[in-house]
C-alpha positions in Angstrom: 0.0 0.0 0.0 1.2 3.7 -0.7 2.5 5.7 2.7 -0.5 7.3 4.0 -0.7 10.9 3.1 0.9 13.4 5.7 -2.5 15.8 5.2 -6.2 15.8 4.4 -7.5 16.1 0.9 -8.6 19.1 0.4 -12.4 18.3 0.4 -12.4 18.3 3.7 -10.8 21.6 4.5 -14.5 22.8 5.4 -14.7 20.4 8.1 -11.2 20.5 9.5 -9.4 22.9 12.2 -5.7 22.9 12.8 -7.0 20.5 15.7 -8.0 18.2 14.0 -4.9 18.0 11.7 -2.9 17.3 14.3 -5.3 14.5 15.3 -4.8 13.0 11.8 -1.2 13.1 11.7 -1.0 11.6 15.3 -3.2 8.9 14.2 -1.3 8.3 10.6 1.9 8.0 13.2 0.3 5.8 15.3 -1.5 3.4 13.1 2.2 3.3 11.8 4.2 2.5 14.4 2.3 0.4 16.7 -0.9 -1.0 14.5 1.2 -2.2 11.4 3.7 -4.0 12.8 0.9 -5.8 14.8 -1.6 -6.9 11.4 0.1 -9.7 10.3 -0.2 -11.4 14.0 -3.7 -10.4 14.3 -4.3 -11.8 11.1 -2.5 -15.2 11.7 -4.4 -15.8 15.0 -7.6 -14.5 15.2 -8.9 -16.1 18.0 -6.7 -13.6 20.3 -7.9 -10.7 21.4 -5.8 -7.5 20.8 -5.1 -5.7 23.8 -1.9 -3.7 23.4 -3.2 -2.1 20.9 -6.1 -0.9 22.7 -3.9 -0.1 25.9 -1.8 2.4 23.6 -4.8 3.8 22.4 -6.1 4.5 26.3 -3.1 5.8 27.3 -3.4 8.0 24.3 -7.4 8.9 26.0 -9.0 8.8 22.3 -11.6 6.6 24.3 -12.7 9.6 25.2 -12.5 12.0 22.4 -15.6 13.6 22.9 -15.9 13.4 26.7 -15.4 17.2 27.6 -11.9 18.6 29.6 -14.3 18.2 33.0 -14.4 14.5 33.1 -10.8 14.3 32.1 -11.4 13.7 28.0 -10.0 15.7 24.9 -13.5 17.4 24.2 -12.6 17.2 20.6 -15.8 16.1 19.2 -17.2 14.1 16.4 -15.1 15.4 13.5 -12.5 14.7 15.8 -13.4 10.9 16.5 -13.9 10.4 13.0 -10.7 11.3 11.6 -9.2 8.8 14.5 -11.7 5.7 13.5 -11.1 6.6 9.6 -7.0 7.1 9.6 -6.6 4.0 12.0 -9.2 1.7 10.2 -7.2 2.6 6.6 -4.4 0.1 8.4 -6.1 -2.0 10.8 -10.3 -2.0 10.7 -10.3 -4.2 13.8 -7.9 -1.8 15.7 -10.6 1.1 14.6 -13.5 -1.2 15.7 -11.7 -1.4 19.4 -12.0 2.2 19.6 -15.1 2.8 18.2 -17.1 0.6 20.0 -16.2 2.1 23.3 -17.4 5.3 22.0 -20.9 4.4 21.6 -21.7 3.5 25.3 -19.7 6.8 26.5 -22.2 8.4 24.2 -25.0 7.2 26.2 -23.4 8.1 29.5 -22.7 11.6 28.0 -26.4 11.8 27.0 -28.3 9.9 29.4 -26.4 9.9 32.6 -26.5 11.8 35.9 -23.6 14.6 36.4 -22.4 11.9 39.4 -22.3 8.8 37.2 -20.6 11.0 35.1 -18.1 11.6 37.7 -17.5 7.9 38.2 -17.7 6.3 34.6 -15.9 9.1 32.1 -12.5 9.9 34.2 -12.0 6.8 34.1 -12.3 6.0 30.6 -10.5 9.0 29.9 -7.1 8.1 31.8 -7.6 4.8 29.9 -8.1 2.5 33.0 -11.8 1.5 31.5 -13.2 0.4 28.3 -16.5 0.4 28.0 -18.9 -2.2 26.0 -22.9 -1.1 24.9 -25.1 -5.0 25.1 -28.1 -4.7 23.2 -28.1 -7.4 20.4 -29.8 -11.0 22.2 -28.8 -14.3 20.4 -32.6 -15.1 19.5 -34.3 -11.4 18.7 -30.9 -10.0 17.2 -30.8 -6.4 16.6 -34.9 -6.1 17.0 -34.9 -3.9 20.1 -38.8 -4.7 20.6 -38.0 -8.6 21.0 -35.5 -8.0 24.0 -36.0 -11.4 26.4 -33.1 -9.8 29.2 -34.9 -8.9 32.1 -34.1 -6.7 35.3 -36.5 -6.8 38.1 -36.1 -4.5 41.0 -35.7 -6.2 44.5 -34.8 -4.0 47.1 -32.1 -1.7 46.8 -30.9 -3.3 43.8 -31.7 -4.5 40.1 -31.3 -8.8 39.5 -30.9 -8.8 35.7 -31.1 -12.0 33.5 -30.5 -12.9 29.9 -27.8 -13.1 27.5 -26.4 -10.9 25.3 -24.7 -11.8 21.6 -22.0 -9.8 19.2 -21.1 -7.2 21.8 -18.2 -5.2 20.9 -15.4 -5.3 23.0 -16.7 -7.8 25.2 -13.5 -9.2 26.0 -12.1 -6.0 26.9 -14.6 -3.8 28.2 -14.9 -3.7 32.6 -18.4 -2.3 32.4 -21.1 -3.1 30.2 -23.7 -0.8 29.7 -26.9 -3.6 29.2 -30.3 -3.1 27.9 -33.0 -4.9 29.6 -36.9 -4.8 29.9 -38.5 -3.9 32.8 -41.8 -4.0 32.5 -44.5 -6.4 32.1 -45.5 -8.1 29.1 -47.6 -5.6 26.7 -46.0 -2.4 27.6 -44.8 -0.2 24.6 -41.3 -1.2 23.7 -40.3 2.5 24.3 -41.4 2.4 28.0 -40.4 -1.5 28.3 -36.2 -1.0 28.7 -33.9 0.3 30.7 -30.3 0.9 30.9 -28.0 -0.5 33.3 -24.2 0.1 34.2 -22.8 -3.6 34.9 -19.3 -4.2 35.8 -17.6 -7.5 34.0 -16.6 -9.1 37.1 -20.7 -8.7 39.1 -21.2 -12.4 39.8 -23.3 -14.2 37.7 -21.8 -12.4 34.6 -19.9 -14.2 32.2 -18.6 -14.0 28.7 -17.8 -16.5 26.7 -14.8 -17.7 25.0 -13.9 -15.6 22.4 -14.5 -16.8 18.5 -12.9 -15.1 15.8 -15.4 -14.0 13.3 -15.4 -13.6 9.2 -13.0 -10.5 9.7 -11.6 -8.3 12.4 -9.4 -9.9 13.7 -8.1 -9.2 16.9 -11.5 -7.5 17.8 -14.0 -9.7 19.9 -17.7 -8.9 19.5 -18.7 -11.7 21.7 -21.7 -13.3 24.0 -22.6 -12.0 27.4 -24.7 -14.2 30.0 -26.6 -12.9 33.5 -27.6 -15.5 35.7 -29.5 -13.2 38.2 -26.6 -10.8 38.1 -27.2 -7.5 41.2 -26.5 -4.3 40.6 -27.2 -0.9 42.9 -30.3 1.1 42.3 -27.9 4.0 40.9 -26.5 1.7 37.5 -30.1 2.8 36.0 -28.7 5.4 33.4 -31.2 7.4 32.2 -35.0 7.3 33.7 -36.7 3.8 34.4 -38.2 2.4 31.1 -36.0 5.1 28.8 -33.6 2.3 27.8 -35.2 2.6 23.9 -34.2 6.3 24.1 -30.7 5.0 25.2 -30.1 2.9 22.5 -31.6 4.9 19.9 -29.6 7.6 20.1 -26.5 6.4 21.1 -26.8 4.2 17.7 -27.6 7.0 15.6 -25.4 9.9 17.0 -22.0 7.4 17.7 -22.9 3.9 16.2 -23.6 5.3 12.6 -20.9 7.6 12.1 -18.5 5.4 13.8 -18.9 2.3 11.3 -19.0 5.0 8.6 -15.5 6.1 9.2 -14.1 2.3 9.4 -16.2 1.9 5.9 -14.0 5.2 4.6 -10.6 3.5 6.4 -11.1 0.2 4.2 -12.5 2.1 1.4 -9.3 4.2 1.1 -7.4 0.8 1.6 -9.1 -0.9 -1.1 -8.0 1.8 -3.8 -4.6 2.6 -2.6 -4.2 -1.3 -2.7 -5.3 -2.0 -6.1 -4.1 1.3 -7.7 -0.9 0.0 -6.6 -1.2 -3.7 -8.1 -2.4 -2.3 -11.2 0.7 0.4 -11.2 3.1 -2.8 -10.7 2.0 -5.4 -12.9 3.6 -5.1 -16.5 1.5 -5.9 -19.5 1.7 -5.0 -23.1 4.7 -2.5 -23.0 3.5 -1.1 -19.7 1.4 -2.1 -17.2 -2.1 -3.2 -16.1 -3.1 0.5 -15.1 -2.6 1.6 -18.8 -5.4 -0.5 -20.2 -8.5 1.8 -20.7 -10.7 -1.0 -19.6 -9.0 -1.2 -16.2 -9.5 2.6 -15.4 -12.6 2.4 -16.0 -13.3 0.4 -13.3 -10.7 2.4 -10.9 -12.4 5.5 -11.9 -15.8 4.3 -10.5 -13.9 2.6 -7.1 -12.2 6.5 -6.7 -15.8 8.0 -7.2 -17.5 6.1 -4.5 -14.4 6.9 -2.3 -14.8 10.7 -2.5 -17.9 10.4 -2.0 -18.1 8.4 1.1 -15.5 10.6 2.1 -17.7 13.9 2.2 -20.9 11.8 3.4 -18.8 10.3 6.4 -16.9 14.4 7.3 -20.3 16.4 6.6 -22.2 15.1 8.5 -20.5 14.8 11.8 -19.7 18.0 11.3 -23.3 19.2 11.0 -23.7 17.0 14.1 -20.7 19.4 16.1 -22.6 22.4 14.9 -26.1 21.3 16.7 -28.0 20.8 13.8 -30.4 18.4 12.7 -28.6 15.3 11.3 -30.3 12.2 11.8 -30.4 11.0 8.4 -27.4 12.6 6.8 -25.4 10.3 9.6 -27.8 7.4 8.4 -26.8 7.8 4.8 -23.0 7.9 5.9 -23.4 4.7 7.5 -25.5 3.3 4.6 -23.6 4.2 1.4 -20.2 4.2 3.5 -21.0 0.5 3.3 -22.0 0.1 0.0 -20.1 1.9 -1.4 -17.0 0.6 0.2 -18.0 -3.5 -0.4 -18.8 -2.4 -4.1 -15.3 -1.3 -4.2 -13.6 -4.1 -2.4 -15.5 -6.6 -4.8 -13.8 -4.7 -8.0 -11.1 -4.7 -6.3 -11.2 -8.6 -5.9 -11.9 -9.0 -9.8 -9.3 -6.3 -10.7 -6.9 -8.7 -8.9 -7.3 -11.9 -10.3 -5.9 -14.6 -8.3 -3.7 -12.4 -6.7 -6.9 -11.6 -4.7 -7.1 -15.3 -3.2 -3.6 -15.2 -1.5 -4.9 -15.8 2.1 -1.8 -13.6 3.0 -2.7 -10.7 0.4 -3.9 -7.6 1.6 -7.0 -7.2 -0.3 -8.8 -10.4 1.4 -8.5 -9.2 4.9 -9.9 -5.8 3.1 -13.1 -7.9 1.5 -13.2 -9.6 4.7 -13.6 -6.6 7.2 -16.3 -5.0 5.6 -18.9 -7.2 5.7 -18.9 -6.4 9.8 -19.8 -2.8 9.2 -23.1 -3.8 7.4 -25.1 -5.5 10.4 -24.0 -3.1 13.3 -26.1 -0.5 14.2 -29.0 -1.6 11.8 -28.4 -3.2 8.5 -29.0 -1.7 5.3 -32.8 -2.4 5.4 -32.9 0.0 8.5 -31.0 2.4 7.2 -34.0 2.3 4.2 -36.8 2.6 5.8 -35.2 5.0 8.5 -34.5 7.5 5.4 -37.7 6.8 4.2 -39.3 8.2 7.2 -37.2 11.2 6.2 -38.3 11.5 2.8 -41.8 11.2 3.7 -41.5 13.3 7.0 -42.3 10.7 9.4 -39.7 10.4 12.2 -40.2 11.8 14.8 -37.5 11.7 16.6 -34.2 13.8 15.6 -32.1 12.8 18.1 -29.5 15.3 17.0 -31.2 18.2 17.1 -33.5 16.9 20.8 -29.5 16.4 22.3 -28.3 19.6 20.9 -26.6 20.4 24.0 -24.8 17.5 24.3 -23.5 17.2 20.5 -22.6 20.5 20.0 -18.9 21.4 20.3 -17.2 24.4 20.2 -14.9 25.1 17.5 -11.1 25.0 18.9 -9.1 28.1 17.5 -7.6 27.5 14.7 -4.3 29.3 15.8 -3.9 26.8 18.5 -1.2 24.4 19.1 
């Protein structure tokens, strides 16, 4: 692959500060030195868990990116997280998947939580002594938050929660899992039936199971959590009693989305650099593959859906550190991020011939990590019928623009160091 460019493309000067430069280049730097070296392990076994990386990237506090300066975090925003996920995922897509998946449950606590729980949860995260894990997906109703079988029932002082959970991010890594389970009867509304509860990994009655390397990402575990009658205090409840939907929701929408959008643009940009320089090196006819009309045809429309995902993924993140109303442009990131980018890898596999089916050639571990950015936070059929709502003016909900407050950033000088 071609060294990584030292600065943005200049599409995104709109949505960049001098901040957020320096972000980029520390992140090129890092996914240099310490995620590199590390791909070829990860890759050869992939039912280990990568934790140095994500220690390196605690220590570095990007876990909490957008937690403000109070609770010990950068206060950088969403641009900011983006340009991390993106510039590390264009190396190492499970690497960016460590980091983004803590980010969605800090969301919630940034949203949802109390200014103490606050206080105990973010530092924490921030001087990288706690990842974080968000367990909503259930082994039999999937990603259908209406079909959650967990339960919590109060007793006492204290909430006894039981159920299992299945393909929860950082599960193997994470020491407090932030668990969505229903409490209330059968027949209540979904969106008064869940809450959200802070559980630490080592409660009793908690497990996780062994970890099992999936189709790609390797070195990431998105595994299965059990609770067998597992206690926690009265004050894990984040958010109200029965506002767990709310929880999820937006947490999904305002990190989720945009999260699995900028590991999209990270393989996405892999993808082309990678076959741009195959087709560069491979002599035919007097010069070589990337001569041949034919070929750059193809690499034309691959470098199309690239820029494209590329202002999708930075606009609207953006919009979303300005306070405005975003829900479906961060939707449509997430959406055609991942289209676009498997659309791409797939040329990419033809383009190569069987160079493609080396199982120690780039491009397969490329064509194998995005297929785990289309089910995550809703799969493409969501995403439909969620812009359709849009289109027809029928959500609503705008979760951006109802957590203004909390999304908004201010914009860091650009003068500053």
């Amino acid at each position: 692959m071609p060294a990584t460019p030292a600065t943005p493309p200049p599409a995104l000067r709109p949505y960049l500060t001098a901040r957020h430069d320096l972000l980029w280049n520390e992140a090129d730097a890092f996914a240099a030195e310490h995620v590199a070296p590390r791909v070829a392990r990860m890759e050869a076994a992939p039912g280990r868990v990568e934790r140095k990386v994500a220690d390196l990237m605690a220590a570095r506090g990007w876990f909490a990116v957008t937690v403000p300066a109070a609770f010990g975090g950068l206060g950088a925003g969403h641009v900011a997280k983006t340009v991390l996920i993106h510039r590390i995922a264009r190396v190492s897509a499970a690497a960016a998947a460590i980091l983004q998946a803590t980010l969605i449950p800090v969301g919630a606590l940034l949203h949802f939580a109390t200014h103490e729980q606050k206080g105990r949860w973010l530092p924490q995260v921030a001087d990288g002594s706690l990842l974080l894990s968000i367990a909503v997906t259930e082994p039999t109703a999937g990603g259908h938050i209406g079909g959650i079988e967990t339960t919590a029932e109060r007793v006492g002082n204290q909430w006894v929660i039981t159920g299992s959970k299945a393909h929860i991010g950082n599960s193997h890594l994470a020491g407090v899992h932030l668990v969505l389970a229903r409490t209330a009867e059968a027949g209540v509304r979904t969106s008064q039936a869940l809450t959200a509860f802070m559980v630490e990994s080592d409660r009793h009655g908690l497990s996780i199971a062994d970890h099992r390397s999936g189709l790609g990402l390797h070195g990431f575990s998105a595994g299965r959590l059990d609770l067998d009658h597992v206690r926690v205090p009265a004050d894990s409840v984040i958010g109200e009693l029965g506002q767990g939907l709310s929880v999820a929701q937006s947490s999904s929408i305002l990190y989720g989305r945009p999260n699995l959008a900028a590991v999209s643009l990270g393989i996405h940009e892999a993808v082309v650099a990678t076959t741009t320089a195959r087709l560069q090196a491979r002599p035919r006819y007097r010069g070589a593959l990337s001569d041949l009309p034919v070929l750059r045809d193809r690499v034309g429309d691959m470098e199309a859906r690239l820029r494209a995902g590329r202002i999708l993924a930075y606009q609207s993140v953006h919009l979303l550190d300005q306070g405005l109303s975003c829900d479906g442009d961060l939707i449509n990131a997430k959406y055609l991020g991942h289209q676009w980018a498997m659309t791409s890898a797939q040329d990419a596999m033809e383009l190569h011939g069987a160079q493609a089916l080396d199982r120690d050639y780039v491009l397969q571990r490329l064509w194998r990590d995005i297929q785990h950015t289309y089910p995550p936070a809703g799969t493409g059929e969501v995403q439909r019928i969620r812009l359709a709502d849009a289109a027809f003016d029928d959500d609503p909900i705008q979760w951006s623009e109802r957590l203004a407050s909390e999304t908004a950033w201010a914009q860091p000088d650009p003068t500053a160091a």
